[in-house]
C-alpha positions in Angstrom: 152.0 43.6 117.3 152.7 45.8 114.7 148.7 44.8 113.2 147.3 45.7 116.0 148.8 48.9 117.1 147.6 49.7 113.3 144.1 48.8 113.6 143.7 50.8 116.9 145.2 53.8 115.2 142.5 53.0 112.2 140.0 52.7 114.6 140.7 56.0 116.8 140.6 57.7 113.1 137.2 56.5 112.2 135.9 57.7 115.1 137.4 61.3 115.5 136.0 61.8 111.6 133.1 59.9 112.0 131.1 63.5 111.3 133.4 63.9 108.4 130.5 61.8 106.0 130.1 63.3 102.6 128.4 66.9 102.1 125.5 66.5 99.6 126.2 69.1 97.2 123.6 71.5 98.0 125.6 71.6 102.1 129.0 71.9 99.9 127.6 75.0 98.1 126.3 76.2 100.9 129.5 76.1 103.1 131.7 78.1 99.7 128.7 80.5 99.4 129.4 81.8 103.0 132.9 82.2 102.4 131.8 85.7 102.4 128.9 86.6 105.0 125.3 86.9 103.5 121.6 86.6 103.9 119.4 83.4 103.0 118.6 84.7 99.2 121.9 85.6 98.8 122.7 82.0 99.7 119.8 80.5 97.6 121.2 82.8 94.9 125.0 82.3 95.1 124.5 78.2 94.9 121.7 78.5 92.5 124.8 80.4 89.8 127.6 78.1 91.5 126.0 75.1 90.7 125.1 76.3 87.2 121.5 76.0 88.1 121.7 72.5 89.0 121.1 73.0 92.8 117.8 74.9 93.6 116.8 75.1 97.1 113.6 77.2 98.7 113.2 78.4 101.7 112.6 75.1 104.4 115.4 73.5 102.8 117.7 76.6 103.4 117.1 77.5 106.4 116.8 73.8 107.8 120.3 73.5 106.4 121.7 76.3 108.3 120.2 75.6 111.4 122.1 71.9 111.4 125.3 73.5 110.1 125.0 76.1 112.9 124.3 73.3 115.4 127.9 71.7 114.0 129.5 74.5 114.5 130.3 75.2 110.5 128.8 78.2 110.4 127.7 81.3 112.4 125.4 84.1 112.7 127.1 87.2 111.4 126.8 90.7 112.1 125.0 92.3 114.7 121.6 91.3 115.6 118.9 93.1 114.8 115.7 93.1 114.2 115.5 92.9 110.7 114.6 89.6 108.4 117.9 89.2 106.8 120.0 87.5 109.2 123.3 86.5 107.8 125.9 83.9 108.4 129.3 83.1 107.5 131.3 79.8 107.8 133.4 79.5 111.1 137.0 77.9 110.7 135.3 73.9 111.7 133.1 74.9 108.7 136.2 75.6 106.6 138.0 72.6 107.6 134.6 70.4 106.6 134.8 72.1 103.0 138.3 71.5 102.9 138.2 67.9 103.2 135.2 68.0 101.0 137.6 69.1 98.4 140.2 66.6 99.0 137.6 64.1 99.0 136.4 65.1 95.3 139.6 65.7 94.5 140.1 62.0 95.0 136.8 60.7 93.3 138.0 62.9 90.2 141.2 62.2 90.3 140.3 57.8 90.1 137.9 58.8 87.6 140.3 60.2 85.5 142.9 57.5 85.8 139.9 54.3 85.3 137.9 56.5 82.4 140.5 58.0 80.7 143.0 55.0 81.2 146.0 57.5 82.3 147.8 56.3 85.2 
């Protein structure tokens, strides 16, 4: 009884974080850069020095990004609108909770690394 009671509580777990897949980096960087509200090439520049210049992204891939993490719910528009170009976002606290368990996640990864590579644990 006891297995089964177990695998229905597995199950219901799987499915409520069934969106909580992986970030790819560039989503990751995306989600700390807004931390603090700013425009798309204050995005594109904040993960560009985050990532140590490993994680380039132009324009279509920016804003495609933040149109899906606005559909989620992770982030928001910020600010007024207005009619100028430079809309800017900021991460909403669903967003937060996403990079949080991204953390944890590599946290994890790192940590097993650490303990198979290094041979300490």
């Amino acid at each position: 009884m006891r297995y089964i009671a177990w695998r229905y509580w597995e199950e219901d777990r799987r499915l409520e974080n069934r969106d909580s897949q992986p970030l790819t980096e560039a989503a990751y960087y995306i989600l700390l850069a807004l931390h603090e509200p700013r425009h798309g090439y204050g995005i594109m520049q904040t993960v560009r020095e985050m990532s140590r210049e490993r994680v380039n992204m132009g324009p279509g891939t920016l804003y495609g990004a933040l149109k899906n993490m606005t559909e989620k719910g992770w982030i928001e528009p910020f600010g007024p609108e207005s009619e100028s170009r430079k809309k800017e976002y900021s991460i909403t606290d669903e967003g937060r909770r996403i990079a949080a368990a991204e953390l944890e996640r590599l946290q994890e990864l790192a940590a097993e690394g650490v303990k198979i590579i290094l041979g300490s644990g």
